[in-house]
N, C-alpha and C positions, 0 to 999 in steps of 0.2 A: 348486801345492804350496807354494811359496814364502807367497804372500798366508795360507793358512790355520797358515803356521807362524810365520809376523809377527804374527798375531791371537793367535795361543795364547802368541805370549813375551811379547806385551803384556797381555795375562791373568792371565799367569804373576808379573813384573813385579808387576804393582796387589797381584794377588792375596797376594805375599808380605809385598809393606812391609804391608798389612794385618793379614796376622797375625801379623808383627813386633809391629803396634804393638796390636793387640790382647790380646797373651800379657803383652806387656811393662807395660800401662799400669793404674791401679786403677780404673776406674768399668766394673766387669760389672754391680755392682747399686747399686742408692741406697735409702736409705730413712730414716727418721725415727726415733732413740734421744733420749730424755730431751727432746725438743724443740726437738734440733737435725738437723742435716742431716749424713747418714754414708753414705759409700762406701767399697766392697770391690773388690778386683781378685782377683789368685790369689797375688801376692805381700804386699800390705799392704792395710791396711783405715786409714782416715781417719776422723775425730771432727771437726768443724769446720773447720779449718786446718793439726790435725796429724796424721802421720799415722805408722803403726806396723808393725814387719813384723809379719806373720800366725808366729807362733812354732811353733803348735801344730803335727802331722801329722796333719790327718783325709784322710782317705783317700779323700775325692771331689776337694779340691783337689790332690791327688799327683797323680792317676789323670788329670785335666785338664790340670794343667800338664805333667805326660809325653806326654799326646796332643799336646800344641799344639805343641811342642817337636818331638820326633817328625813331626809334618805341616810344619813349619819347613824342617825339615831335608834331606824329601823333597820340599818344592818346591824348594829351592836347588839338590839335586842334577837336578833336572828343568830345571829352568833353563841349569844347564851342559849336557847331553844335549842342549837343544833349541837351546843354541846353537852345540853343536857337528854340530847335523842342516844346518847353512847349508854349513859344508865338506862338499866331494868326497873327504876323503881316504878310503879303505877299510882304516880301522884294525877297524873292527867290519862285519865278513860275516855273521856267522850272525845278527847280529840288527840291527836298524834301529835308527838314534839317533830320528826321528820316536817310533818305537811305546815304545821305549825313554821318550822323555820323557812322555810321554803314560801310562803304568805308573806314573809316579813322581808324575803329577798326579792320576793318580785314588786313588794312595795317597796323599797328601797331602788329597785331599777324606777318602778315609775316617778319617783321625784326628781332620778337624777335626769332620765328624761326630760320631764315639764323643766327642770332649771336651764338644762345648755341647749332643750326651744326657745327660752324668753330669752336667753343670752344672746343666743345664736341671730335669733330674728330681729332684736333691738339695734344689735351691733351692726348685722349686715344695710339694716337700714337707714339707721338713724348715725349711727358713729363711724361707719364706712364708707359717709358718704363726705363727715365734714375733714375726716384726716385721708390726705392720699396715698400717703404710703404706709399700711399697717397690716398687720397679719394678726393670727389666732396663733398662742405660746403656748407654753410646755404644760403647764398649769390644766389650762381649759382640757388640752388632749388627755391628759392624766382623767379628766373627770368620761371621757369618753372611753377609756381604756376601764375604771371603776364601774362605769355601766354595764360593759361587756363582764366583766367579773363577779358583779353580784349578780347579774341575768343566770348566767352559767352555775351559781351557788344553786340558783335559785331549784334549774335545771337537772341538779345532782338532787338535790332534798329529795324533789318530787319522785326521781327517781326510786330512791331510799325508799319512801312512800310506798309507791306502789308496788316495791320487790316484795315489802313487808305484808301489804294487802294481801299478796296474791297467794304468798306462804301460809297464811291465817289459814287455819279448819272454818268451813261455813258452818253455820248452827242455822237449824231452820229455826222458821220463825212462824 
């Protein structure tokens, strides 16, 4: 039980500084204006060297930056849960800190999901249509790499979970 909940908090762990530094950093895309080299993140967008906050509200970068945020959020509290699944103490009965963190890493995958869907389907559509030459950067992939990572936390918990169930004595009832 132990070894699959040291895997899931080392998942957990990678999987957050990732999408720390993926929410937080500007290269989701790159692409080529006036003939030079320009990248965007969710909070500012870059021209050369310098770079500017994104001012406007459209409403796929809110909707993304609130997911990422939101799935941040829920891995951190996952994190705490999963490390307070190492203590014996029996502050929480009716529910398991394992299955308990392992909820909060699969919600955590599902936000980060819904965010690099709306990203992913805005941009292919709408902003890959007006720049021709642009690609998806380190940034964005980092957040696809952080998905894989809290899924896989998520993964281990449940594991942890059910090794622990399975070891319980039943009590009839």
């Amino acid at each position: 039980m132990y070894s699959f909940m040291s895997g899931g908090l080392f998942c957990a762990w990678v999987g957050t500084i990732l999408l720390v530094v993926a929410t937080a950093t500007d290269h989701w895309m790159q692409y080529r204006l006036s003939g030079s080299f320009a990248h965007q993140g969710l909070w500012r967008y870059c021209l050369g060297s310098k770079c500017y906050l994104q001012t406007e509200s459209i409403a796929y970068w809110n909707a993304t930056r609130a997911f990422m945020i939101l799935s941040s959020l829920c891995a951190t509290s996952g994190i705490i849960m999963g490390i307070l699944a190492f203590t014996q103490q029996p502050t929480f009965t009716r529910v398991s800190r394992p299955f308990s963190a392992s909820i909060m890493f699969f919600a955590s995958t599902f936000f980060i999901l819904l965010a690099l869907a709306i990203y992913t389907g805005v941009t292919v559509s709408f902003l890959g249509r007006r720049f021709g030459d642009w690609r998806f950067s380190w940034s964005y992939i980092l957040g696809w790499v952080a998905l894989l990572m809290t899924f896989f936390a998520g993964i281990f918990y449940m594991c942890a979970y059910r090794m622990h169930e399975c070891r319980r004595p039943s009590t009839p009832r």
